[in-house]
N, C-alpha and C positions, 0 to 999 in steps of 0.2 A: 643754152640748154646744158645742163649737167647731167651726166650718166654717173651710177657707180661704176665701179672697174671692174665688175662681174659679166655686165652688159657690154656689147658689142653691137654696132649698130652696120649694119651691113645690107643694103637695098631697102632702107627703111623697115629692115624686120629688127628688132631685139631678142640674140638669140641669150641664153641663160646655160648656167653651169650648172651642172646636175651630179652627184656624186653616186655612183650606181654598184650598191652593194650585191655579191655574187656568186655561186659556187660555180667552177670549171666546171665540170659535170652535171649533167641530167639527168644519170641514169640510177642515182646517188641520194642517199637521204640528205638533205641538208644538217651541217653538223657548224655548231658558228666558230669552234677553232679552226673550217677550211674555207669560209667570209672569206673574201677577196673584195678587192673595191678599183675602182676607176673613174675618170673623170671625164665627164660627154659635154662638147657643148651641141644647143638644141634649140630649138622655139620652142617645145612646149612638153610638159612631161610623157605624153605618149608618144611623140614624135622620138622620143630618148631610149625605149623600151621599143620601139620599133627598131629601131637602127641595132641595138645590142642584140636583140633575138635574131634578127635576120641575117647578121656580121660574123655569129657564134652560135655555139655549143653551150654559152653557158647558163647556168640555171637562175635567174634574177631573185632575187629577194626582195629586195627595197630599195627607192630611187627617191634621192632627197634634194630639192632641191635649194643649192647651196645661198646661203646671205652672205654681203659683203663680206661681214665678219667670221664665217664662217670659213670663207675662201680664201681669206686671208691668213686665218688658223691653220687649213690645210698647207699651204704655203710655206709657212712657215718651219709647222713640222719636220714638211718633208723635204724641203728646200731643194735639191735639184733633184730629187727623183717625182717633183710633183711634175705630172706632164696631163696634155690633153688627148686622148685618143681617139685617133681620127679614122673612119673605116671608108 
């Protein structure tokens, strides 16, 4: 069996990498020069948006979930400041 390298198979669940766009604040219009992003891993996109709303204060905008090549892009870009945040 082959996984991509996005997947991680752990008690036979596949969980997935999710790139979850942000504002710190709530109490705040969203403005997209104050976008913030992070990286979740998750089983499933609500489970993703659960964990971030319930972890934080911050205001979610959009939750993408990432493809190989995508993750890889990320990766790349940001090379050691890419990390997973774990709550």
């Amino acid at each position: 069996m082959t996984l991509i390298s996005i997947q991680k198979k752990i008690k036979g669940v596949f969980l997935m990498i999710y790139k979850i766009y942000y504002q710190a604040t709530n109490t705040q219009n969203p403005k997209r020069e104050n976008t913030h992003s992070l990286y979740l891993e998750a089983d499933n996109l609500p489970e993703a948006r659960l964990a971030v709303e319930s972890n934080t204060e911050y205001n979610v905008e959009h939750i993408e979930e990432l493809s190989e090549a995508a993750l890889n892009y990320e990766k790349q870009s940001l090379g050691e400041r890419f990390k997973l945040t774990e709550f």
